[in-house]
N, C-alpha and C positions, 0 to 999 in steps of 0.2 A: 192490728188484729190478725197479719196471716201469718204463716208458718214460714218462717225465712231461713231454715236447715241451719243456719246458725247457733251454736251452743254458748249462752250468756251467762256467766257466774261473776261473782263477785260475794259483798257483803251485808247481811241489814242487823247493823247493832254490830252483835260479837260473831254472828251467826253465818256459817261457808252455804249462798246459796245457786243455786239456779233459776235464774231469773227467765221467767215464764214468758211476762210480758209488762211492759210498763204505758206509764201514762194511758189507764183504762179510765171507766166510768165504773158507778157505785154498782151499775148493773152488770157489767161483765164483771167484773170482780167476784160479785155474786156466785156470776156463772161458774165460772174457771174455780174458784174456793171449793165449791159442792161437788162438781167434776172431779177435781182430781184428790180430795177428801175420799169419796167415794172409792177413788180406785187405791188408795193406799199410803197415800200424801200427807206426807207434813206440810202445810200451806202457812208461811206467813205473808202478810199481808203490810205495806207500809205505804202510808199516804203521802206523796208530791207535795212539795211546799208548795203552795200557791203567791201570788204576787201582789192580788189586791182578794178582799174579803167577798168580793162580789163574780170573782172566778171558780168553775166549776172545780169541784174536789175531785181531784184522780188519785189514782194508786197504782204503784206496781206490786204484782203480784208472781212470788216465789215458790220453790218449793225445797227441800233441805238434802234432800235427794239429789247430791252432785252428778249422777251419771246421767239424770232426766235431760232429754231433748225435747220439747213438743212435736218437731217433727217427724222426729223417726218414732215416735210414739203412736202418733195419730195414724201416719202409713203404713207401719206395722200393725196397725189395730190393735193393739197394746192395750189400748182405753175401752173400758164400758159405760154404758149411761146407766141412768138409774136402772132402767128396765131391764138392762142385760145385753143390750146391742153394742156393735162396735161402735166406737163412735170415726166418723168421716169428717175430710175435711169441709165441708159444708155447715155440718154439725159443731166443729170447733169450732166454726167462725157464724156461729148461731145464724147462719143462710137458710136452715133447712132445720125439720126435725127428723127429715128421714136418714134413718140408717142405712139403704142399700148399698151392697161393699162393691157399686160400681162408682170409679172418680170421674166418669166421664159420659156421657150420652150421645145416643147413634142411632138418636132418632131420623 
């Protein structure tokens, strides 16, 4: 789930993608789909073979968009949330729902 400044591509089916993130749960998937849908994303989506019938179902989750980084995305504030805010990395990694475009605290 965090942002590893690493740029991941490869292929799902026929399709040249940027791999987001893999081996998620049905609910980040969720997340990350509606997220970057939102902001202008082709998102596919392709589910982990699993090993036995009684192992949870994951998915890695792409986007079609070869130049897409999550990271320099997220740092750049590149990304909105539904409501219009940047989205942080706290935010990508559903830590937080807050927006504020500080990455750090000096309390």
């Amino acid at each position: 789930m965090s942002l590893t400044g690493k740029h991941n591509f490869g292929t799902i089916g026929e399709t040249r993608v940027t791999f987001v993130e893999k081996k998620v749960s049905a609910l980040r998937k969720d997340f990350l789909k509606s997220l970057l849908a939102l902001n202008g994303f082709d998102v596919i989506v392709e589910e982990e073979p699993r090993k036995t019938e009684e192992d949870l179902q994951l998915y890695t989750v792409a986007v079609t968009d070869m130049t897409f980084n999550p990271t320099v995305w997220v740092f750049e504030r590149r990304l909105k949330t539904p409501e219009g805010h940047k989205v942080t990395q706290d935010y990508w990694n559903q830590l937080s729902t807050e927006t504020n475009p500080h990455y750090w605290n000096n309390n």
